[in-house]
Structure formats: C-alpha cells, structure tokens
C-alpha positions in Angstrom: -2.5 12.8 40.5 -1.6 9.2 41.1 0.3 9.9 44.1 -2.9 11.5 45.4 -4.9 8.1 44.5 -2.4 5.9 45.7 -2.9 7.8 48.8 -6.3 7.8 49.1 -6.3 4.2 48.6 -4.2 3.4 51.2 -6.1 5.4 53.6 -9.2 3.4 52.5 -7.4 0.1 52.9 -5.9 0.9 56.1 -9.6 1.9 57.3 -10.8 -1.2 55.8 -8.6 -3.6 57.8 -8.8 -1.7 61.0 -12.2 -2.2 60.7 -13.8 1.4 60.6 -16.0 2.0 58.1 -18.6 0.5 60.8 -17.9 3.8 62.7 -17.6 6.2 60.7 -21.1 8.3 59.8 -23.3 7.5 57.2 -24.6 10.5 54.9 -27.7 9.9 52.8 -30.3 11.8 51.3 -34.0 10.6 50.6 -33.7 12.1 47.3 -30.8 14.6 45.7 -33.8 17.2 45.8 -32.5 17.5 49.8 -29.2 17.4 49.3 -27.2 20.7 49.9 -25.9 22.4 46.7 -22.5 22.6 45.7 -21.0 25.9 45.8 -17.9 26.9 44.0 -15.2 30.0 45.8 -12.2 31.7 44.5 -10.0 29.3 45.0 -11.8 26.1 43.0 -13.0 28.6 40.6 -9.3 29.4 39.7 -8.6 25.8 39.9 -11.5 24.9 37.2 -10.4 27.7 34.7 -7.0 26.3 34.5 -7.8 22.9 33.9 -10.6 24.7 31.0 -7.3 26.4 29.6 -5.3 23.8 29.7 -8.2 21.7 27.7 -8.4 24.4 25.6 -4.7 24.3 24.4 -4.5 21.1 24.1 -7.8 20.6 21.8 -6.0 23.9 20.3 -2.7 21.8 19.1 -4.3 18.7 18.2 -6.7 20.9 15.6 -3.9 22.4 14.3 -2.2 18.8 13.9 
C-alpha cells in the first residue's frame, strides 16, 4: 500500500512540475444528484469481502485478548 502512494505521488508531482494539470479535463457535477452511481463487479466485490474478513479476524483476536 505505500509503494502504491508513493507512486501515486510521484505521478502527481511529476504532472505538477511539468505543468499539466492545466490540460488535463475537469469533471464536475452541479450537484452529486447528477453524478453517475458507483457500481461494484466480481472482481471489487471479492476484493471488499476479503478486506471485511480480514476486519473480521482481526476485531475477532483482539476480543478474545
């Protein structure tokens, strides 16, 4: 996980100093009402239920502490 923010911060500060951001497109909604909603597939599904088991043992062993 910090490899993937260290990576994602260097891709921001690269953009930053090249001087992008300018050109990149701007997404905003008038209200969230408008905004598209968030659908979840198979594949973040499986990824959501292993981070709730993982919660779930861990909240497991510290009750049993």
């Amino acid at each position: 996980m910090a490899h993937e923010a260290n990576d994602l911060l260097t891709v921001l500060i690269f953009a930053d100093k090249a001087k992008i951001f300018d050109r990149t497109p701007k997404y905003v909604a008038g209200s969230p009402d408008s905004m598209p909603s968030l659908r979840l597939y198979a594949g973040d599904m499986q990824g959501l239920l292993e981070i709730l088991r993982k919660l779930d043992s861990k909240v497991s062993e510290h009750n049993s502490v």
